[in-house]
N, CA, C and O atoms as a CHARMM CRD file, in Angstrom:
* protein
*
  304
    1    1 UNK  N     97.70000 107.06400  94.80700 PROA 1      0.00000
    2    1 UNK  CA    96.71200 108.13600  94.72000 PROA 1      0.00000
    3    1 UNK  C     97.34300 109.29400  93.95300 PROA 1      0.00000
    4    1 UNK  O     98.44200 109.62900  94.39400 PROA 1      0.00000
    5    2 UNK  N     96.78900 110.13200  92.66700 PROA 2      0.00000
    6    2 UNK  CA    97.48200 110.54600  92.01200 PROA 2      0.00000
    7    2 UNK  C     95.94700 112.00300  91.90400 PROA 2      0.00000
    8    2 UNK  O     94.72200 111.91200  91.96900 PROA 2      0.00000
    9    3 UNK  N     96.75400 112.99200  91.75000 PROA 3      0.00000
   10    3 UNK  CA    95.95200 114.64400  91.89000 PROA 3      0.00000
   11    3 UNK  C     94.64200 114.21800  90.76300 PROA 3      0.00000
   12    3 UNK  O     93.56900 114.80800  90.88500 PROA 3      0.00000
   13    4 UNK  N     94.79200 113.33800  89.85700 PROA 4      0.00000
   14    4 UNK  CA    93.50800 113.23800  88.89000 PROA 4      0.00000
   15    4 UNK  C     92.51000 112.67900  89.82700 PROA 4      0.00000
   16    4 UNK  O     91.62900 113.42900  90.24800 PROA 4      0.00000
   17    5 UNK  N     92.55400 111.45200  90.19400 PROA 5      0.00000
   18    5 UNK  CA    91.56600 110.92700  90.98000 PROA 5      0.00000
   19    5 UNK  C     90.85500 111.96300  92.03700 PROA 5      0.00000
   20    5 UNK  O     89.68000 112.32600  92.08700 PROA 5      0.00000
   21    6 UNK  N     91.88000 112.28200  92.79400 PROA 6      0.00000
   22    6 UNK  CA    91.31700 113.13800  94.14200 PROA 6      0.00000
   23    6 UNK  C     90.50500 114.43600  93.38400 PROA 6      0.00000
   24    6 UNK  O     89.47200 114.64100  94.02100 PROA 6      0.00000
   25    7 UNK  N     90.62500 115.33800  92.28500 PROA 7      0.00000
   26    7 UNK  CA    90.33000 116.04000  91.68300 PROA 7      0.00000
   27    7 UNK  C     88.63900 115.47700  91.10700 PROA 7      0.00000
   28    7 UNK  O     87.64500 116.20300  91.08700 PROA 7      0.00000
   29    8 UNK  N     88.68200 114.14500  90.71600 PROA 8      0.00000
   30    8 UNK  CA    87.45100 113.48200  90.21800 PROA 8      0.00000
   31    8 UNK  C     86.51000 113.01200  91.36300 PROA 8      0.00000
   32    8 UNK  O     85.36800 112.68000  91.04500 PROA 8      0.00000
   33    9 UNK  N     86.71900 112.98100  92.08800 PROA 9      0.00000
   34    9 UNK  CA    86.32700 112.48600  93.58100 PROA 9      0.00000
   35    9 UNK  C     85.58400 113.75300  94.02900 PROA 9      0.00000
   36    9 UNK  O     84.43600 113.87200  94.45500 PROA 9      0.00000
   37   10 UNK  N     86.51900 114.64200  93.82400 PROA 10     0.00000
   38   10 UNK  CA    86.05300 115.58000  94.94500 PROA 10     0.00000
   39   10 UNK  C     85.33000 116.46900  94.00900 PROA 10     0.00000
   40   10 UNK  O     84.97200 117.50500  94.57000 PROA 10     0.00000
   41   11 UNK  N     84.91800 116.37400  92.44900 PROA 11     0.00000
   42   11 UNK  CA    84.37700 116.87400  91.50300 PROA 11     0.00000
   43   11 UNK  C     82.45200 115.95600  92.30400 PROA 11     0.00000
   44   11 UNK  O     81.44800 116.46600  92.80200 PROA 11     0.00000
   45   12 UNK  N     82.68800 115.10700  92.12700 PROA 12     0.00000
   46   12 UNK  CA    81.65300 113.96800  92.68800 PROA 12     0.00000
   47   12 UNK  C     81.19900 114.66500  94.22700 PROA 12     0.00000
   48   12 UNK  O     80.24400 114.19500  94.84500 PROA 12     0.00000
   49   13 UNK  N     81.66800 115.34900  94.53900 PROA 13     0.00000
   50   13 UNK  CA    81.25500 116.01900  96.26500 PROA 13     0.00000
   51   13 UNK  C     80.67900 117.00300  96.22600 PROA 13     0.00000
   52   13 UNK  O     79.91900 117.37400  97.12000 PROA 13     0.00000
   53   14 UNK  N     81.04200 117.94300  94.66500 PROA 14     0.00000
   54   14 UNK  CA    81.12900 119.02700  94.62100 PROA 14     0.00000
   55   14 UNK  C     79.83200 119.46100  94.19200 PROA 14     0.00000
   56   14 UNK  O     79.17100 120.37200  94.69000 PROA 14     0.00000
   57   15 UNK  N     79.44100 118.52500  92.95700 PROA 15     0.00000
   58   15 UNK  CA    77.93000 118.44900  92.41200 PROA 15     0.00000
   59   15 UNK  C     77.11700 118.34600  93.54700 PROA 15     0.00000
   60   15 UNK  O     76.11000 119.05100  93.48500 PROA 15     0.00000
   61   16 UNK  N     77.27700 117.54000  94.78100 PROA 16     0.00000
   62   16 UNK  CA    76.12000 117.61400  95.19200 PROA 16     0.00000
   63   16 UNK  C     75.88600 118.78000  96.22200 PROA 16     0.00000
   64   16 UNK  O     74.81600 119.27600  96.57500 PROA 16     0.00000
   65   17 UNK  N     77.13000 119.07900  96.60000 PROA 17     0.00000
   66   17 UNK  CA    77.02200 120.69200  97.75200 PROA 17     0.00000
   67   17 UNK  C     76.95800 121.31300  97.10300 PROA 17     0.00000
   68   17 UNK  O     76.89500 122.36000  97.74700 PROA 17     0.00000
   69   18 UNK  N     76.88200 121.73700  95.36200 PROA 18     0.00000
   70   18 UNK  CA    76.38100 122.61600  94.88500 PROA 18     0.00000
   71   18 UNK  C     74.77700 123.25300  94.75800 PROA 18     0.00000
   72   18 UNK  O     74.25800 124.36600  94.68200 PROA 18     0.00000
   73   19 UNK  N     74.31700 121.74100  94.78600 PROA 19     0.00000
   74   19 UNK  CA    72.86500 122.27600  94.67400 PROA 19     0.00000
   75   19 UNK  C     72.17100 122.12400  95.68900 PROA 19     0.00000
   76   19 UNK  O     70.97100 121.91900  95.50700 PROA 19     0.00000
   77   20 UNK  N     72.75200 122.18100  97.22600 PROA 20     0.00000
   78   20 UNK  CA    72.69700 123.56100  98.17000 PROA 20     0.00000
   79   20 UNK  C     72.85400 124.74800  98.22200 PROA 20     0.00000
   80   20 UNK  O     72.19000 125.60000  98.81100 PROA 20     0.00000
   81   21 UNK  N     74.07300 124.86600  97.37600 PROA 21     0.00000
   82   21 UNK  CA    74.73700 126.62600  97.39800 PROA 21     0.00000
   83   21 UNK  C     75.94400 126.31500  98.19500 PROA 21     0.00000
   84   21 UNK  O     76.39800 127.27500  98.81700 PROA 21     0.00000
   85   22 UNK  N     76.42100 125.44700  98.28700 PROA 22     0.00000
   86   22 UNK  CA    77.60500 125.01300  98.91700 PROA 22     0.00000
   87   22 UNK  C     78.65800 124.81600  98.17500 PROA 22     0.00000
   88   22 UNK  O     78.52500 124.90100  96.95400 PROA 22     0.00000
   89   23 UNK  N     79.85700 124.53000  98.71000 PROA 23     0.00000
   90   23 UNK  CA    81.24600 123.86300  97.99700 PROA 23     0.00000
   91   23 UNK  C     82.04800 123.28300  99.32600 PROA 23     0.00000
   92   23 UNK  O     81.92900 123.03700 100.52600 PROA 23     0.00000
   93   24 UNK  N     83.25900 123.24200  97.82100 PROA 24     0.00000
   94   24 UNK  CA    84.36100 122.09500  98.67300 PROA 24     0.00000
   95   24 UNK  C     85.71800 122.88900  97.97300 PROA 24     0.00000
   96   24 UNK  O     85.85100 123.36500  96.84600 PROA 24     0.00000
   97   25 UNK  N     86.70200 122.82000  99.18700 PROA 25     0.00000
   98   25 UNK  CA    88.09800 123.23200  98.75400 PROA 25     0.00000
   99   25 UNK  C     89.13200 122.59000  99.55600 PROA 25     0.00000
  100   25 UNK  O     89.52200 122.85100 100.69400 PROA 25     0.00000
  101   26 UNK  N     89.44600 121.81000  98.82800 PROA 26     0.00000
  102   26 UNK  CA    90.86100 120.54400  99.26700 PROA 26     0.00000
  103   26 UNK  C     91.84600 121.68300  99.61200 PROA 26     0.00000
  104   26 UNK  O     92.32700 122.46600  98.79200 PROA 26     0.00000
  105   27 UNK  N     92.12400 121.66100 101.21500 PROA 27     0.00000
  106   27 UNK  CA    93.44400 122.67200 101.65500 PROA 27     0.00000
  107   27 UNK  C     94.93900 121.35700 101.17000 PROA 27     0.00000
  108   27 UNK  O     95.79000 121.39600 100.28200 PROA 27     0.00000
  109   28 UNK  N     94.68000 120.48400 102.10900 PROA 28     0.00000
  110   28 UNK  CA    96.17200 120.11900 101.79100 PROA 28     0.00000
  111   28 UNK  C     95.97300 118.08600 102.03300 PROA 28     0.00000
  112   28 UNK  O     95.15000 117.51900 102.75200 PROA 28     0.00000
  113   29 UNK  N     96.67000 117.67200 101.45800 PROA 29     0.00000
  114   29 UNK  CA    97.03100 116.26200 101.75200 PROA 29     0.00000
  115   29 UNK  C     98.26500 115.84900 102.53900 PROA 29     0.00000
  116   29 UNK  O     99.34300 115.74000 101.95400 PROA 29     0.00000
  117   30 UNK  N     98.10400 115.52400 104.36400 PROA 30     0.00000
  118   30 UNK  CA    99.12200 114.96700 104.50300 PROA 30     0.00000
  119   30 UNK  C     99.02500 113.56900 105.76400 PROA 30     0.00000
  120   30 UNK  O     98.12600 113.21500 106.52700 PROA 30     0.00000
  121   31 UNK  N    100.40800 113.06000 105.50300 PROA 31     0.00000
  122   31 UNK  CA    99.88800 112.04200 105.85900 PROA 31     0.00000
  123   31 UNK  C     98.77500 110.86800 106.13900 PROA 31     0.00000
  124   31 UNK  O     98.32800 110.19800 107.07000 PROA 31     0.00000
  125   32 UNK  N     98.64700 111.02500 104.96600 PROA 32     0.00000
  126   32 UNK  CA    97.42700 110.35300 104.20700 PROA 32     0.00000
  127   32 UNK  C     95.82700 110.65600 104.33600 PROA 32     0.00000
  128   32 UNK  O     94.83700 110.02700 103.96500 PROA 32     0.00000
  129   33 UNK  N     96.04600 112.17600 105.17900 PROA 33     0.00000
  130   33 UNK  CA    94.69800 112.58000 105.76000 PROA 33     0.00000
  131   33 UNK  C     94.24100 113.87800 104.47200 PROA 33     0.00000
  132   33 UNK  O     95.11400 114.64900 104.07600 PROA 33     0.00000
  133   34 UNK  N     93.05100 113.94600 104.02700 PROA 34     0.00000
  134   34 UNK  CA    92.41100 114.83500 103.35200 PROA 34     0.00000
  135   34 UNK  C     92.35400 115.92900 104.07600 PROA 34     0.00000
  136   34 UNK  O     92.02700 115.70300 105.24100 PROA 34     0.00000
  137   35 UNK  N     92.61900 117.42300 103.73000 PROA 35     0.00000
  138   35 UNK  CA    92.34600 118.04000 104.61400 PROA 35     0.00000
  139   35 UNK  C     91.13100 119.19900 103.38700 PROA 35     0.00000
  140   35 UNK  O     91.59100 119.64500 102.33500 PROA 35     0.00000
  141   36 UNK  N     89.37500 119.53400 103.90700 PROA 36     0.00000
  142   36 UNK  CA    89.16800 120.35400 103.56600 PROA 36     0.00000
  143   36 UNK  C     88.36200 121.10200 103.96400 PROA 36     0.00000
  144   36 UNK  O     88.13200 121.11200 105.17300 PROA 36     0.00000
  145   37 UNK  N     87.63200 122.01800 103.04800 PROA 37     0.00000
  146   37 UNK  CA    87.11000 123.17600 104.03300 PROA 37     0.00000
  147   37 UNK  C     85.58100 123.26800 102.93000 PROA 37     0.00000
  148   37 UNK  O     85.55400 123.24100 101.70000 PROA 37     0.00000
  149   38 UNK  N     84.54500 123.36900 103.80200 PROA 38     0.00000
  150   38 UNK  CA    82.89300 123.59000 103.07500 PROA 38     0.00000
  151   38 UNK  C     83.14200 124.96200 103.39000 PROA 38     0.00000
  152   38 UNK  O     83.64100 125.44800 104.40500 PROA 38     0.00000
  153   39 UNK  N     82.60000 125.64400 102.08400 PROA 39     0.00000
  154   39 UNK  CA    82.19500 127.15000 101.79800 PROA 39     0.00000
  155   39 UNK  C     80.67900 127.00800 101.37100 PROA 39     0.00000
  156   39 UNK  O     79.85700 126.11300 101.56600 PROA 39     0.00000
  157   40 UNK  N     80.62200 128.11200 100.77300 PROA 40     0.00000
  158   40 UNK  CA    79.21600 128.67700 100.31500 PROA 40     0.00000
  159   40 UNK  C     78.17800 128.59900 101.66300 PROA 40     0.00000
  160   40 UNK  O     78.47600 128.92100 102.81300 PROA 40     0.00000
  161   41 UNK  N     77.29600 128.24600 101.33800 PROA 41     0.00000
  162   41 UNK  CA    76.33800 127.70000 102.37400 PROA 41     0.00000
  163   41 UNK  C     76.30100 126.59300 104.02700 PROA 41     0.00000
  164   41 UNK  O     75.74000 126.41300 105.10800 PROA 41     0.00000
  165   42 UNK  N     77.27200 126.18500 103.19600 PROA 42     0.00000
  166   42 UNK  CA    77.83900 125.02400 104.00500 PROA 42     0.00000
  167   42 UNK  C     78.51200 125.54900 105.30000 PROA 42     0.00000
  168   42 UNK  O     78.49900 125.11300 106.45200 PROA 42     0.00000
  169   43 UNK  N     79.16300 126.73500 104.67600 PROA 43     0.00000
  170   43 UNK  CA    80.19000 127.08200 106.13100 PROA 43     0.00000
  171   43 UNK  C     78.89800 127.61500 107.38300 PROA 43     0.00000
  172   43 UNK  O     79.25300 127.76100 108.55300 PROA 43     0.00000
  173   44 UNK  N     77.39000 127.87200 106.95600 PROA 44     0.00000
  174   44 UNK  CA    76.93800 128.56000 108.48400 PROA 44     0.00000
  175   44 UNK  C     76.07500 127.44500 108.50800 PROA 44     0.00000
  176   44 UNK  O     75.49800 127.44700 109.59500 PROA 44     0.00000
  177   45 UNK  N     75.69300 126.41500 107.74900 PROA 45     0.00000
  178   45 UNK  CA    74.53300 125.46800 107.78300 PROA 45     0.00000
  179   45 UNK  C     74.85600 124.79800 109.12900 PROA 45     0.00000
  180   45 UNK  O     76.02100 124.41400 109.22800 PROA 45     0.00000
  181   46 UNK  N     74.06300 124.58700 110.16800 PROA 46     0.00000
  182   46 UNK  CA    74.03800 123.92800 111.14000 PROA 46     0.00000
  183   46 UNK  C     74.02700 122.46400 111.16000 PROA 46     0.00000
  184   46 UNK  O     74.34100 121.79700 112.14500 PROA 46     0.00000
  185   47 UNK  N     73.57300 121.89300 109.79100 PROA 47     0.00000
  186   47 UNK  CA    74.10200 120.38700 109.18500 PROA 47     0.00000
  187   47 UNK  C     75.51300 120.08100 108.98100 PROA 47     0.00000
  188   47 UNK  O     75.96300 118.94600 109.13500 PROA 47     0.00000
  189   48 UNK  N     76.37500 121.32300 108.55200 PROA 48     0.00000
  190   48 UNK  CA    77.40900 120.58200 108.01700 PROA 48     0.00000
  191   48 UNK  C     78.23100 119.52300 108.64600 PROA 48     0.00000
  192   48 UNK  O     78.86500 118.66400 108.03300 PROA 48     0.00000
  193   49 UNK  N     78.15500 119.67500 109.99800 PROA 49     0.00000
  194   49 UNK  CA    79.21100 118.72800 110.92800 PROA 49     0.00000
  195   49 UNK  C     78.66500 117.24700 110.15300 PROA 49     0.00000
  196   49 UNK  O     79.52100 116.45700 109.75200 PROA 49     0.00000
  197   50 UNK  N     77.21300 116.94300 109.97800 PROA 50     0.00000
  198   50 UNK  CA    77.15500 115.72200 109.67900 PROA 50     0.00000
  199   50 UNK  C     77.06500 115.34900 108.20900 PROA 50     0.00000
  200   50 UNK  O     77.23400 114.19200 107.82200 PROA 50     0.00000
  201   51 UNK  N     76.73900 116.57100 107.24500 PROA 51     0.00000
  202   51 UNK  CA    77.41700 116.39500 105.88600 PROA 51     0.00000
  203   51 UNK  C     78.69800 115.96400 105.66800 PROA 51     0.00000
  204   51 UNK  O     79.00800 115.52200 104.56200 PROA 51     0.00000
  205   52 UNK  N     79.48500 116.02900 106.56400 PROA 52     0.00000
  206   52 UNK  CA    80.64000 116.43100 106.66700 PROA 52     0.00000
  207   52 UNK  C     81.47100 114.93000 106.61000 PROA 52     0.00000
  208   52 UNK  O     82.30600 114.36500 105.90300 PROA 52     0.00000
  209   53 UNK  N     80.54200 114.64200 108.02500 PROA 53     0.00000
  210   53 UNK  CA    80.88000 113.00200 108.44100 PROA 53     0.00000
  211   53 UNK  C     79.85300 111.70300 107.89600 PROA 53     0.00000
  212   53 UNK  O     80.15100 110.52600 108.09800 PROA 53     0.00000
  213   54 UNK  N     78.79100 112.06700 107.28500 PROA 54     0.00000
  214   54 UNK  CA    77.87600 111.19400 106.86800 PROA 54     0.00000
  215   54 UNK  C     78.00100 111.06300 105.08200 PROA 54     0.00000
  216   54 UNK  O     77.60300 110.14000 104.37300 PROA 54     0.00000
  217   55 UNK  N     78.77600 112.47800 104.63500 PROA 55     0.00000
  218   55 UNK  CA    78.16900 111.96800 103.29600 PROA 55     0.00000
  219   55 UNK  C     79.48600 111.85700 102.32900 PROA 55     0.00000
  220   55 UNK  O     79.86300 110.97800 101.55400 PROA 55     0.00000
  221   56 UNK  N     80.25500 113.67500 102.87100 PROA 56     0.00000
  222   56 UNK  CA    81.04600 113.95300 101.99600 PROA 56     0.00000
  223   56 UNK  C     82.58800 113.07800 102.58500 PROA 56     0.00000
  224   56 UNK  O     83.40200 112.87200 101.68400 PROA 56     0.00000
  225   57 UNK  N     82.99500 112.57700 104.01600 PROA 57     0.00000
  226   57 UNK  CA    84.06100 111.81900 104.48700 PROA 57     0.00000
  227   57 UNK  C     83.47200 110.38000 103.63200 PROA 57     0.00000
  228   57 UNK  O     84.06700 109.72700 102.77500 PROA 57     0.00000
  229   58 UNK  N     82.80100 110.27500 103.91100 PROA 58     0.00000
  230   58 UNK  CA    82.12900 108.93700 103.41200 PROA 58     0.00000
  231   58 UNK  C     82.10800 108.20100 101.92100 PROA 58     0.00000
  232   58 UNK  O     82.31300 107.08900 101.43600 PROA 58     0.00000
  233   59 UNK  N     81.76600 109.41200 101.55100 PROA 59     0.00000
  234   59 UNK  CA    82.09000 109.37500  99.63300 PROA 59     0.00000
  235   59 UNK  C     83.99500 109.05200  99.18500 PROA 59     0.00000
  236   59 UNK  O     84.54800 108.24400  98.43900 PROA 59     0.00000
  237   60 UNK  N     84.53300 110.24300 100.16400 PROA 60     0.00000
  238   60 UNK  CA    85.63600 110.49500  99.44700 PROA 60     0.00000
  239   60 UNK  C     87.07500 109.18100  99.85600 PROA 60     0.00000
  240   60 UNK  O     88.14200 108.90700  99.30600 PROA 60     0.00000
  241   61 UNK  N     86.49900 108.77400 100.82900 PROA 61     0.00000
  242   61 UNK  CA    87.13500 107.49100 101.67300 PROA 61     0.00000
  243   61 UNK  C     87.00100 106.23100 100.88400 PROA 61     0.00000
  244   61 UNK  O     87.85300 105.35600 100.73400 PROA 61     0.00000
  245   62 UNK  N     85.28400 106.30700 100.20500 PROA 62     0.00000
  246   62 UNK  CA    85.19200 105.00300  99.22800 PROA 62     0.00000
  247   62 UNK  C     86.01200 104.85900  97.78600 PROA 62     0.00000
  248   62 UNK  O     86.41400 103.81300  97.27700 PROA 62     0.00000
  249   63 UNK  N     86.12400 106.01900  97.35100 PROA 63     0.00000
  250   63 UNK  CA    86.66300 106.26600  96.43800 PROA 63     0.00000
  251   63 UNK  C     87.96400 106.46000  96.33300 PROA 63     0.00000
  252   63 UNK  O     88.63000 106.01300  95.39900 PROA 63     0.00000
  253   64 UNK  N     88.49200 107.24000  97.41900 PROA 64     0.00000
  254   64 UNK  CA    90.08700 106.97600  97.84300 PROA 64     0.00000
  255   64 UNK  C     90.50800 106.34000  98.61800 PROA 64     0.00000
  256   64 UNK  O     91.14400 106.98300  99.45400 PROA 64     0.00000
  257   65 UNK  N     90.45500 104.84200  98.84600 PROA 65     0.00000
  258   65 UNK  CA    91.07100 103.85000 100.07700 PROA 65     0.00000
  259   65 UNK  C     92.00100 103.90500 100.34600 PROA 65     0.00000
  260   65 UNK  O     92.35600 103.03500 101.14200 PROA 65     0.00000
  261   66 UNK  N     92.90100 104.78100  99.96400 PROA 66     0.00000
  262   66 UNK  CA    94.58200 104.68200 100.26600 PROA 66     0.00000
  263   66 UNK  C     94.25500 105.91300 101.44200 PROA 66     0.00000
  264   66 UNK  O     95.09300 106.00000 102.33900 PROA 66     0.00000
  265   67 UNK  N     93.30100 106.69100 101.47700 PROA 67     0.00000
  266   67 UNK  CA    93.13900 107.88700 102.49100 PROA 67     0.00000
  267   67 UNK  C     92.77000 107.39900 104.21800 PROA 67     0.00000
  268   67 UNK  O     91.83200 106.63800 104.45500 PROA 67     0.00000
  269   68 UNK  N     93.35100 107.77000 104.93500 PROA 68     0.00000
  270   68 UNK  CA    93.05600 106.89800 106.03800 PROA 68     0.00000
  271   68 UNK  C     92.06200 108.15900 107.00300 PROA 68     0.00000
  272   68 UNK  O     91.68400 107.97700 108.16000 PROA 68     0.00000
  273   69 UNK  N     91.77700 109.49800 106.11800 PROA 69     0.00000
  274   69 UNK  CA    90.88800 110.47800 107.24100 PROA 69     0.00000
  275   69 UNK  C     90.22600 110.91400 106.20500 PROA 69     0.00000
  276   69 UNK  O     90.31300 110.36600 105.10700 PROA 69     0.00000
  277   70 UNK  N     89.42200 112.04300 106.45700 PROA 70     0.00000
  278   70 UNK  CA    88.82600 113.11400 105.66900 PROA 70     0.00000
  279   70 UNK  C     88.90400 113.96000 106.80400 PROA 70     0.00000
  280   70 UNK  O     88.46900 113.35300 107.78300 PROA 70     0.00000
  281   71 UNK  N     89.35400 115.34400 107.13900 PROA 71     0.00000
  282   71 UNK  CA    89.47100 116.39000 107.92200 PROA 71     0.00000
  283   71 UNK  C     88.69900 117.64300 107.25600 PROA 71     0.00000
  284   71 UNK  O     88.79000 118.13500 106.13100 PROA 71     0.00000
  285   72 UNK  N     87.79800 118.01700 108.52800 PROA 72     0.00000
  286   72 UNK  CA    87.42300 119.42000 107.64200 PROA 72     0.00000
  287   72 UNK  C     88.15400 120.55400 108.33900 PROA 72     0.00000
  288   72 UNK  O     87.87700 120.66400 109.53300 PROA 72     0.00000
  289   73 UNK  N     88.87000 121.26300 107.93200 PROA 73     0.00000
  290   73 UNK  CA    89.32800 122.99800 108.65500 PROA 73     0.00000
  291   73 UNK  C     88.48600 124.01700 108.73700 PROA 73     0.00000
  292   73 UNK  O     87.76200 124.01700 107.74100 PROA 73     0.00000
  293   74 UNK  N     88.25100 124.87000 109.45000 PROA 74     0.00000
  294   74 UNK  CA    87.34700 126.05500 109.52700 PROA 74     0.00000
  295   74 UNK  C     87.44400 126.77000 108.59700 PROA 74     0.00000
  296   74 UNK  O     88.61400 126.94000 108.25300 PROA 74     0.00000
  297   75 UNK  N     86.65900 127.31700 107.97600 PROA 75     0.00000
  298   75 UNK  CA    87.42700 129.08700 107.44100 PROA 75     0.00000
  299   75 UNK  C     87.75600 129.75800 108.52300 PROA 75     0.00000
  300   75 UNK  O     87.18500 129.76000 109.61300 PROA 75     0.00000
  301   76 UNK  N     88.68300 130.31800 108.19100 PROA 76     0.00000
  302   76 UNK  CA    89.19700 131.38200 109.08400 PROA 76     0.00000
  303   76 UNK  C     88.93400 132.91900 109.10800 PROA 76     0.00000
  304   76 UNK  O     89.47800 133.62500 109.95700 PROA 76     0.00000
């Protein structure tokens, strides 16, 4: 798994929480777990828990099989 892919992947996540008013920001990669965080819209939408786990873990897992999570962090 190399920063281009995950970068193209998560470009592919990004289009579509955009046209919510949403985004995506990859905090950190470890141990093979994605770690990130929904802004814009996303952070008060009362959907996101299952955007979260239905569309955008879901996408980024097919596309990166070497990833064994997708984690989202709060904003703080």
């Amino acid at each position: 798994m190399n920063t281009e892919s995950i970068n193209k992947t998560i470009e592919k996540v990004r289009e579509g929480l955009k046209t919510e008013g949403g985004d995506i920001e990859v905090i950190e990669i470890r141990d093979n777990v994605l770690y990130v965080r929904l802004i814009g819209s996303c952070q008060t939408c009362p959907m996101s828990s299952m955007t979260m786990k239905n569309w955008v873990e879901k996408t980024i897992l097919f596309e990166l099989p070497s990833l064994s999570a997708v984690k989202a962090v709060q904003a703080t």
